[in-house]
C-alpha positions as CSV (number, residue, x, y, z in Angstrom):
1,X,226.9,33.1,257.9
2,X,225.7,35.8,255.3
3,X,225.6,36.2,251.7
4,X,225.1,38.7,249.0
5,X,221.8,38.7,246.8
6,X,220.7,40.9,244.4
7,X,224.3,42.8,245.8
8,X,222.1,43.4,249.4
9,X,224.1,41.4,252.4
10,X,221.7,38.9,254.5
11,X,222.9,38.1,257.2
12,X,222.5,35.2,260.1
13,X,222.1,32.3,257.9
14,X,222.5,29.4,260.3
15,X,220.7,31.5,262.7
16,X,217.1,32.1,263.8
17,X,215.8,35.6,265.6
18,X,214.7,34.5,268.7
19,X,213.4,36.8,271.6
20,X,215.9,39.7,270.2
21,X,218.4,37.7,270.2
22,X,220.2,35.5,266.7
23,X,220.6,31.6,267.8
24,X,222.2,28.8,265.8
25,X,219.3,27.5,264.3
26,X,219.2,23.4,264.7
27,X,216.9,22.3,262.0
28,X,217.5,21.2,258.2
29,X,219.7,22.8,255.6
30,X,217.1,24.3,253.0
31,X,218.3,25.7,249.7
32,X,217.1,29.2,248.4
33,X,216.1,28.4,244.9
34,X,215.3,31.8,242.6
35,X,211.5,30.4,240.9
36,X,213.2,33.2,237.8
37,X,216.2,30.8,237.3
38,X,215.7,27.8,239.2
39,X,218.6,28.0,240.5
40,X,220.1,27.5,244.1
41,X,220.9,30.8,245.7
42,X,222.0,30.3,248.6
43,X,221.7,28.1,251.7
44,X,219.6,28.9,254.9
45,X,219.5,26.6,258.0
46,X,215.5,26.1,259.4
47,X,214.9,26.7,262.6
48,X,213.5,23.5,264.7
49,X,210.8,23.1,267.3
50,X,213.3,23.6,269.7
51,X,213.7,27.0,269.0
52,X,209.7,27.4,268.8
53,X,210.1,26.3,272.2
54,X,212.6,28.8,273.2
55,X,210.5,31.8,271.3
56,X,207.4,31.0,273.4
57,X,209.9,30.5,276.9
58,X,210.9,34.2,275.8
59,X,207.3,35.7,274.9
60,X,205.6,33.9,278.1
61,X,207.7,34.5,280.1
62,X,209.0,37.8,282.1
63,X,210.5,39.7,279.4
64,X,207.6,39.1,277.3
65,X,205.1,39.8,280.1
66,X,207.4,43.7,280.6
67,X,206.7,44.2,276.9
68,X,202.8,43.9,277.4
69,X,203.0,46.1,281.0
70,X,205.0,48.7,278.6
71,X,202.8,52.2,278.4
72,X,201.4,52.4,275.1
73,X,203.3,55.6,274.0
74,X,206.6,53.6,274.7
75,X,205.3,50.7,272.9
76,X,204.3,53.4,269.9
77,X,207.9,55.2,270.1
78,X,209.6,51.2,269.6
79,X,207.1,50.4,266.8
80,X,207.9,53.5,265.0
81,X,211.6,52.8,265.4
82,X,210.6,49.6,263.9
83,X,209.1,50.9,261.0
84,X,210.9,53.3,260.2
85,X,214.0,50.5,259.9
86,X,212.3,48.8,257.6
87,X,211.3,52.0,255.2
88,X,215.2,52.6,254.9
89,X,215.4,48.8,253.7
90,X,212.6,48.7,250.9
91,X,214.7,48.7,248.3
92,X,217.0,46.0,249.6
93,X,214.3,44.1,250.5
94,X,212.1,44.8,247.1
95,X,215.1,43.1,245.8
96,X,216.0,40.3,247.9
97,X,212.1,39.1,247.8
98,X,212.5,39.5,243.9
99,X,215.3,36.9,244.0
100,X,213.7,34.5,246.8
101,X,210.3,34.6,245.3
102,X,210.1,35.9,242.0
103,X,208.0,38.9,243.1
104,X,208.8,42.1,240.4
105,X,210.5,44.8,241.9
106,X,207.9,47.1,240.1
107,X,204.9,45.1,242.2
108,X,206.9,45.2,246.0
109,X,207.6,49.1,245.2
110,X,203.9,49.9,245.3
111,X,202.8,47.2,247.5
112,X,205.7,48.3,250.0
113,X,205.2,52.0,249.8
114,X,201.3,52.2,249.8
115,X,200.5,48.8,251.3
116,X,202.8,47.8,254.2
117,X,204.1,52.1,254.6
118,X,200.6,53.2,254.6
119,X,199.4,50.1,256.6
120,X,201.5,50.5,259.7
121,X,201.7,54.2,259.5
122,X,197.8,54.4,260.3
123,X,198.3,51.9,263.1
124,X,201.1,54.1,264.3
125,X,199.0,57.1,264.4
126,X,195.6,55.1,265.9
127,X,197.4,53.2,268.8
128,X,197.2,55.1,271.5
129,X,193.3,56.3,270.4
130,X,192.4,52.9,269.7
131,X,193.5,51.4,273.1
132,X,192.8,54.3,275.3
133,X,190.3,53.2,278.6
134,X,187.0,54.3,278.5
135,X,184.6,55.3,281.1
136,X,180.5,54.4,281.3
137,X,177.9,55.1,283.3
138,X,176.3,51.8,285.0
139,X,173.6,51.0,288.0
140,X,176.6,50.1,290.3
141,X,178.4,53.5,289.4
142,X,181.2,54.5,287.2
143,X,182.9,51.6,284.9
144,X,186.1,51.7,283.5
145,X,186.4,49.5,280.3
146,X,189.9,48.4,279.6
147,X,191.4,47.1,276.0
148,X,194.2,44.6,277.8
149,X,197.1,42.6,275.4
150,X,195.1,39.5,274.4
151,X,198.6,37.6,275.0
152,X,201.3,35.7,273.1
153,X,200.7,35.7,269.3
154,X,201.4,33.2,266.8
155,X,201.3,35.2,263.7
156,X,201.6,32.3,260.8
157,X,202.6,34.2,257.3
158,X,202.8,32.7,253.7
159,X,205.4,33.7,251.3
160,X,203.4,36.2,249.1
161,X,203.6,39.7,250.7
162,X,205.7,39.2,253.9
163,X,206.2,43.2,255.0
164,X,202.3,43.8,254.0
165,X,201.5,40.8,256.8
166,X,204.3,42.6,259.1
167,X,201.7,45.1,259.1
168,X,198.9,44.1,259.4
169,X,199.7,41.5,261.9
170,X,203.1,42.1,264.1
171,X,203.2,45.5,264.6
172,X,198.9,45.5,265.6
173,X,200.2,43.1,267.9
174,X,203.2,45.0,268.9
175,X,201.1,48.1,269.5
176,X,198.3,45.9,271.7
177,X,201.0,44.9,274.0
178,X,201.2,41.4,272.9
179,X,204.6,39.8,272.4
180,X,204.9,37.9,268.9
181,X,206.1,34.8,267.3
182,X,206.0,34.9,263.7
183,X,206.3,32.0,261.7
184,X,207.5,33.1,258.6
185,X,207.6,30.9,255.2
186,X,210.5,29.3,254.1
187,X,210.0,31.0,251.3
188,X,210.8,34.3,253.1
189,X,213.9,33.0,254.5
190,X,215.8,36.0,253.4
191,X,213.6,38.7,253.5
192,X,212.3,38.1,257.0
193,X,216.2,37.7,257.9
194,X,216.0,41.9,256.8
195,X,212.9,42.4,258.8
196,X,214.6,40.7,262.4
197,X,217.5,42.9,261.6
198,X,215.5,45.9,261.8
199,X,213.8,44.8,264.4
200,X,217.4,44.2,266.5
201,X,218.5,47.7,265.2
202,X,215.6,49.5,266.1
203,X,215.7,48.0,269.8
204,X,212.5,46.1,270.1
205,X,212.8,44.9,273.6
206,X,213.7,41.4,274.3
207,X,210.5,38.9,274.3
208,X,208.4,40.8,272.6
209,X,209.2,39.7,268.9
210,X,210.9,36.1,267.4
211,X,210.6,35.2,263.4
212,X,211.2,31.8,262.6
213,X,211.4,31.1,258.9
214,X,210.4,27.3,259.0
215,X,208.5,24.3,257.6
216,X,204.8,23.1,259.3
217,X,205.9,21.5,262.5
218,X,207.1,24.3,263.9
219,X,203.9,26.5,263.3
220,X,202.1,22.9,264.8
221,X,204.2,23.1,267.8
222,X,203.5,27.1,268.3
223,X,199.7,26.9,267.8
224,X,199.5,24.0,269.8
225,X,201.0,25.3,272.5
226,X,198.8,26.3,275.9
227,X,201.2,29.8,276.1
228,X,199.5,31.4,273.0
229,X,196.2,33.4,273.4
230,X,196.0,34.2,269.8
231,X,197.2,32.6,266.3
232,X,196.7,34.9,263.0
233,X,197.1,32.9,259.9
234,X,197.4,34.4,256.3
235,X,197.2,31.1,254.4
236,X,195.0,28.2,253.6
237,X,192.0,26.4,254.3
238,X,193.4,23.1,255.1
239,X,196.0,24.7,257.5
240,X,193.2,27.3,259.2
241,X,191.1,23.6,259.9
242,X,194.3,22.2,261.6
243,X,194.9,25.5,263.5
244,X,191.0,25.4,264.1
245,X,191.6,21.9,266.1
246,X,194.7,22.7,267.8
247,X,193.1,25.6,269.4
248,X,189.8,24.9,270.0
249,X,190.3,22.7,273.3
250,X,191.7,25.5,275.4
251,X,189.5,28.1,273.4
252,X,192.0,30.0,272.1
253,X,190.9,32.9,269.7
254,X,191.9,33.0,266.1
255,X,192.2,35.4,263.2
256,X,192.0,33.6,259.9
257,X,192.5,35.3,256.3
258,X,191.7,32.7,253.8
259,X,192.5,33.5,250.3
260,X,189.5,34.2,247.6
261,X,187.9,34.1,244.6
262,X,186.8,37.5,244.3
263,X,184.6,39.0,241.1
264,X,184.6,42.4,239.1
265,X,181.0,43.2,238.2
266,X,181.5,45.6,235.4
267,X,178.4,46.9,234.6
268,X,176.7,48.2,231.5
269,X,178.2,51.6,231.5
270,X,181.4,51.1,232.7
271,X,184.1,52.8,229.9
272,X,186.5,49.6,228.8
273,X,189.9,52.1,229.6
274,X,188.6,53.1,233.2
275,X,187.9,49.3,233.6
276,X,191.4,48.0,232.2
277,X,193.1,50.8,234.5
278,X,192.5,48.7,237.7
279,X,191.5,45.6,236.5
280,X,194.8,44.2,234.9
281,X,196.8,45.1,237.9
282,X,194.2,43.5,240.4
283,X,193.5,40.7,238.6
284,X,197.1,39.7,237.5
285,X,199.5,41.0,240.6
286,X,201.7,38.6,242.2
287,X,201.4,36.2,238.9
288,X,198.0,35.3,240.3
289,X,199.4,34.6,243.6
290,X,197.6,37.1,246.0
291,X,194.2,36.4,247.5
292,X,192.2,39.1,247.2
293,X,193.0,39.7,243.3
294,X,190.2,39.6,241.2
295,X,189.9,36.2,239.5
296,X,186.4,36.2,238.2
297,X,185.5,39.0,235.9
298,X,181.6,39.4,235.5
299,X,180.1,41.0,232.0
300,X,176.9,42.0,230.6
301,X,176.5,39.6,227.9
302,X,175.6,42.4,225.1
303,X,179.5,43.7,226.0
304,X,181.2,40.3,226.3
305,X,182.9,40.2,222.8
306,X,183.7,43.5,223.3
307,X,185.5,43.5,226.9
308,X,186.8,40.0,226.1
309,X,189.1,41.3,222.9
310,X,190.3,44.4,225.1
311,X,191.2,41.9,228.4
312,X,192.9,39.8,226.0
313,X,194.9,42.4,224.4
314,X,195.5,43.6,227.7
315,X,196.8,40.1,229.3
316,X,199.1,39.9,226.0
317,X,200.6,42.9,226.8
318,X,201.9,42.4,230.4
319,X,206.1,42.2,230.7
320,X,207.1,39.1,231.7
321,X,210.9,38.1,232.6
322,X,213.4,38.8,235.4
323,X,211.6,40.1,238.6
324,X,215.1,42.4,239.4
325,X,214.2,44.3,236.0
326,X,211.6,47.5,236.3
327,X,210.0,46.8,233.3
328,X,208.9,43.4,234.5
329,X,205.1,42.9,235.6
330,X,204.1,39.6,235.8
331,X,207.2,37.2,237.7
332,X,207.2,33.5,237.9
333,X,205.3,31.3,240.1
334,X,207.0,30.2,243.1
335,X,208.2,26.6,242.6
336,X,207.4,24.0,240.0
337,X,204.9,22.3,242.1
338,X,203.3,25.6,241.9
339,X,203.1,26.1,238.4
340,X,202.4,22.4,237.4
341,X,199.4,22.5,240.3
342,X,197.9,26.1,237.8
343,X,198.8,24.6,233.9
344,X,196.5,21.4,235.7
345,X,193.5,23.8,236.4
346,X,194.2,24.9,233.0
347,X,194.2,21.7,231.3
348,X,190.9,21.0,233.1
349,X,188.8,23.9,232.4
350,X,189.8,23.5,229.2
351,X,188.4,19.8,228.9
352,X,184.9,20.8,230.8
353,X,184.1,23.6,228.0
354,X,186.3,26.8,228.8
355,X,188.2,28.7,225.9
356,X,192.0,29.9,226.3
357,X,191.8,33.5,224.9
358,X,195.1,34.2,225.5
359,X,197.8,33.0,227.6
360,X,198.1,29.6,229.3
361,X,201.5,28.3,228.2
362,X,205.1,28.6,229.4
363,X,206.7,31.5,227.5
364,X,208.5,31.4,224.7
365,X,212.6,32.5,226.0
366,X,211.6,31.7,229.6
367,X,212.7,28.4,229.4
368,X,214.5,28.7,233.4
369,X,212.4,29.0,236.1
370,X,208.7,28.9,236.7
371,X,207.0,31.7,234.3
372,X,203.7,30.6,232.8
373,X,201.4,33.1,230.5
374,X,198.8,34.9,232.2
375,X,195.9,33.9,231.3
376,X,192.5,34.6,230.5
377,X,189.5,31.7,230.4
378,X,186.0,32.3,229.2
379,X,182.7,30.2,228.5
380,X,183.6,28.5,231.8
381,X,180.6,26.5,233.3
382,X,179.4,28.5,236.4
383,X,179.3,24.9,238.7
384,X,182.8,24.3,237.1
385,X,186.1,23.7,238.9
386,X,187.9,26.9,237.3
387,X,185.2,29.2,238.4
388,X,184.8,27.7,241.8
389,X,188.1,27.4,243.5
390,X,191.0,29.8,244.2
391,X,193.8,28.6,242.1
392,X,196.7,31.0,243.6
393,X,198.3,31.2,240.1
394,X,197.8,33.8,236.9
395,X,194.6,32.8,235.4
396,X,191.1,34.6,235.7
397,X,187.9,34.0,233.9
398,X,185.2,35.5,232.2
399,X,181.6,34.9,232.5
400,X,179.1,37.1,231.4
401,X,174.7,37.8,232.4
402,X,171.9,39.1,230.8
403,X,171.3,41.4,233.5
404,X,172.3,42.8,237.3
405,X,170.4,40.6,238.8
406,X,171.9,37.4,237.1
407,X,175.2,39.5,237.8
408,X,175.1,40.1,241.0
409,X,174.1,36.4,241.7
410,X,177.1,35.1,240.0
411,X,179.0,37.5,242.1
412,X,177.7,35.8,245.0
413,X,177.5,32.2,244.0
414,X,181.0,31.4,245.6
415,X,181.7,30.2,249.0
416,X,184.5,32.9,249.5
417,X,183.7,36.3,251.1
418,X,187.3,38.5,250.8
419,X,186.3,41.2,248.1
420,X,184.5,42.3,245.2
421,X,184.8,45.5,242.7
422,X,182.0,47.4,241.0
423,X,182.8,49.1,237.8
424,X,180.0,51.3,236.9
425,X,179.4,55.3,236.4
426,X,176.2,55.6,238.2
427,X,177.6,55.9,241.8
428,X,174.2,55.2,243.5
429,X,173.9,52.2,242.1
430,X,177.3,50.9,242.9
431,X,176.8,51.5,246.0
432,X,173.5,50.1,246.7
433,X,175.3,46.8,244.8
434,X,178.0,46.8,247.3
435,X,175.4,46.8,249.8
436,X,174.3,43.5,248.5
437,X,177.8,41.5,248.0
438,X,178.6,38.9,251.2
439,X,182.4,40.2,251.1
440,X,184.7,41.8,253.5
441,X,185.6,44.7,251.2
442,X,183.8,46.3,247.8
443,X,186.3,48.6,245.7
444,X,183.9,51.0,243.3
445,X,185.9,51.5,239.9
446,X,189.6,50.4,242.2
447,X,190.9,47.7,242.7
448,X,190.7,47.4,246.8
449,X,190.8,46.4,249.3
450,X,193.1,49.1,251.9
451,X,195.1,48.5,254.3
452,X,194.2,51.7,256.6
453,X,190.4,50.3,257.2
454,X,189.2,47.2,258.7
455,X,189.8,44.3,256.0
456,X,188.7,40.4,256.5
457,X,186.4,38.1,254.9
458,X,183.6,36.0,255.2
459,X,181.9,33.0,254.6
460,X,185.1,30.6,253.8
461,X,187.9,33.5,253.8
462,X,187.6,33.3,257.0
463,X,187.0,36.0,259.9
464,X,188.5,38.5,262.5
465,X,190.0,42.0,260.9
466,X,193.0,43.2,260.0
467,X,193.6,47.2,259.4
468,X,192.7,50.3,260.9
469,X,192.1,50.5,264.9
470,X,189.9,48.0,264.8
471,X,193.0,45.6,263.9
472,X,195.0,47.1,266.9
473,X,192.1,45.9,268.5
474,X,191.5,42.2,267.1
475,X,194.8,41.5,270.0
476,X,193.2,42.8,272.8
477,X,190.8,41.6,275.6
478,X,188.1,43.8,277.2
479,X,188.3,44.3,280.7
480,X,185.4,46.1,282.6
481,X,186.3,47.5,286.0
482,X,183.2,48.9,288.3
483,X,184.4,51.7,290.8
484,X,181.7,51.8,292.8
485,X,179.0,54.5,293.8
């Protein structure tokens, strides 16, 4: 089975990628359903548990086990094979994901090209550095320490930035020696269908890589299971507490990226255009639908009239309509549930004080699909429910203090850690502010974080670190070997 969308052919419909090889997939029918029209698509077939099962068979057993005895130049030449497969493919991808999850072409070209390109590219070039044995001095003589695989993977993705999670978690993984199972969102069903096909086109061995586009009991029946060493999850807190449980018994390690509700701290003397530049972008992305985006903006109270009017003019201005169309910069949300779940926060904040300045209505023409207005909030109580939880949907508020102390505390007064910006002119003191935010990454006058550099966060976004050779690392075991006097 295979289909045109968006005029790119996906193929294997009925079939799942398992160990290198495409087999009839056993579990439901599940529609495609395009959040821009709300329409039906096309038709992909799940894959079950018992193709789970036959993924771990695969990744346990000998082939998978060759993969992680592979030298780490050959694993390095497949990876790069790998990647550069799925370079060729952007656009056809940028455009399948458009369709599948109303993502704007305009948003995957950048987040493609400099995020998931740029990501796996440093990993590429790090590998072999980043793994390499090391030798030490000890009382018993020389010691050799070792960075081993870690094991079978369970990478666990969600549905907002599939290749961007392909690197930063399968191709570490890949690199490390660890044979993956990814366990992809049915939302991704026919992007990821791309991403095996490069995979099978670029010769990763058999064993070392499966990508099963399914519902939650098949990621329950991977973590679960006593043959994976590590699970990596990109997702939420209630599934990170039921990987937490399934895990803990046999002590499994885990990697857990949490989502956010990170702050811009523009500061007295930031210029308003040098704010908008990054701000808009990271705060609106995704329609609202990426963690690390900035959904709390923090301003000196003596500017707050003043930034407000420009972030609202700003908001107004954003292009909203088909995802396949350049011009197009905010998309829709991914399903109904989605959207009804955000216009409730809305509703909320709105009866415990906050102000709409702009947005917070289903547009005018998009009558299809699941487009809602961004939106901007402000006068939002700092203990309320709008400034306190992630919402995963386009709407970020304003609060304002008298000065950086109040500002910085505001900043802090979350229990997420995943990232923060500065805006400011004085570089010292950004800096010495970034020194004082509980985050995993602080962008100065950007919107961050990088993929290239070690990324994670802290308190309730969770911990271990994706990017960079220390997230080569993160799937890997230290070994020490003494060789004796």
């Amino acid at each position: 089975m295979r289909t045109d969308v968006a005029g790119v052919p996906v193929p294997h419909l009925g079939s799942a990628y398992v160990g290198g090889d495409w087999v009839s997939a056993t579990g439901p029918t599940r529609p495609v359903v395009s959040p821009a029209s709300g329409r039906v698509v096309t038709e992909a077939v799940l894959p079950s548990v018992d193709e789970a099962r036959a993924a771990l068979d695969r990744a346990s057993g000998p082939e998978g086990r060759a993969w992680s005895a592979t030298e780490v130049s050959r694993r390095v030449a497949v990876c790069r094979r790998f990647c550069d497969a799925l370079e060729r493919r952007f656009d056809d991808m940028g455009a399948v994901w458009a369709v599948e999850a109303g993502m704007p072409v305009r948003y995957s070209r950048t987040l493609h090209r400099f995020g998931a390109a740029g990501a796996w590219r440093a990993a590429l070039d790090s590998a072999e550095d980043a793994l390499r044995d090391e030798r030490r001095d000890s009382p018993l003589g020389e010691v050799l320490v070792r960075r081993e695989p870690a094991g079978v993977v369970a990478a666990v993705m969600a549905f907002n930035g599939p290749l961007v999670t392909v690197a930063s978690k399968v191709v570490p993984a890949l690199l490390a020696g660890c044979p993956v199972v990814v366990k992809a969102a049915p939302e991704s069903q026919l992007v990821m269908r791309l991403v095996a096909e490069c995979a099978a086109d670029a010769g990763v061995p058999a064993g070392a890589l499966s990508i099963l586009c399914s519902e939650v009991d098949v990621a329950r029946e991977i973590t679960a299971d006593p043959r994976v060493a590590l699970v990596s999850l990109t997702g939420g807190r209630a599934a990170a507490q039921e990987i937490i449980d399934a895990t803990r018994q046999r002590f499994a390690r885990t990697h857990l990226e949490l989502g956010g509700k990170s702050a811009a701290l523009v500061l007295d003397d930031a210029p308003v255009d040098a704010v908008l530049r990054s701000l808009v972008p990271g705060a609106t992305g995704g329609a609202g639908q990426v963690c690390a985006l900035l959904s709390r903006i923090l301003v000196p109270e003596s500017r707050h009239d003043e930034l407000v009017a420009a972030l609202g003019t700003a908001w107004e201005s954003l292009p909203m309509g088909d995802p396949l169309d350049p011009a197009t910069a905010v998309g829709p949300l991914i399903s109904a549930a989605a959207r009804e779940r955000t216009e409730g926060f809305v509703e909320r904040a709105v009866a415990d004080g906050a102000r709409i300045v702009c947005g917070g209505r289903r547009p005018p023409g998009l009558d299809a699909g699941y487009f809602l207005e961004p939106t901007l909030l402000s006068g939002a109580s700092p203990d309320s429910e709008i400034v306190r939880r992630e919402v995963f949907g386009p709407v970020t508020v304003v609060q304002s203090f008298r000065d950086l102390e109040e500002g910085i505390r505001l900043a802090e007064d979350t229990e997420y850690g995943l990232a923060a910006t500065v805006y400011t002119r004085d570089r010292d003191l950004a800096m010495d502010v970034a020194g004082r935010l509980t985050v995993g990454s602080v962008a100065i006058n950007t919107f961050g974080p990088t993929v290239t550099a070690p990324f994670g966060g802290r308190k309730c976004s969770g911990w271990g670190r994706e990017g960079g050779p220390e997230g080569i690392r993160e799937f890997t075991e230290l070994k020490q070997i003494v060789t004796g006097p």
